[in-house]
C-alpha positions, 0 to 999 in steps of 0.5 A, a space after each residue: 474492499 478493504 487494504 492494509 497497508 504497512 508503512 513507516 513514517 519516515 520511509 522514503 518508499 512510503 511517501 513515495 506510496 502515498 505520493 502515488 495513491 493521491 495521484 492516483 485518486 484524481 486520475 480515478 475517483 473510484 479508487 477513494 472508494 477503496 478503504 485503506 487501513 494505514 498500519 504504521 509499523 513501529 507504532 502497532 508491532 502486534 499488528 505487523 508480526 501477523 504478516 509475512 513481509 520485510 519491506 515497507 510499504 507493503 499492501 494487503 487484501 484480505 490475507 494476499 500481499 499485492 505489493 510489497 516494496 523493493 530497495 531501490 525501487 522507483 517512484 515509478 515503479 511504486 506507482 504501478 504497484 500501488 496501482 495494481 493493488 487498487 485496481 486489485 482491490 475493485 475487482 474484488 470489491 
């Protein structure tokens, strides 16, 4: 069980992301068994422009966008995304 997870570094949704994926891994330890490739967009553009999305973040396993961002999005709502994104993730694992 493998995610890709497009970002930027200085996105506010993005840290809002990994805010929730710490928070979420002491809620659940079997979510740090979920391994995460951290795309950074503008540093690995070859990688980015094989995937359908324009937002960021935006999370993927395998070929399948779980989670893509939404302007104006709240943390909370980021949470429960990135959270059905793991939960994704394990039952696919």
């Amino acid at each position: 069980m493998k995610l890709t997870l497009f970002h930027l570094d200085n996105c506010p949704y993005c840290h809002n992301a990994r805010r929730a994926l710490a928070e979420l891994m002491k809620e659940n330890p079997a979510y740090g068994q979920i391994e995460i490739d951290w795309i950074e967009e503008s540093r690995q553009p070859e990688v980015a422009e094989r995937y359908d999305y324009y937002y960021v973040p935006t999370i993927y396993l395998g070929e399948d966008k779980l989670y893509e961002a939404r302007p104006s999005e709240s943390y909370a709502d980021c949470k429960r995304n990135v959270k059905a994104a793991l939960d994704t993730a394990l039952a696919n694992g």
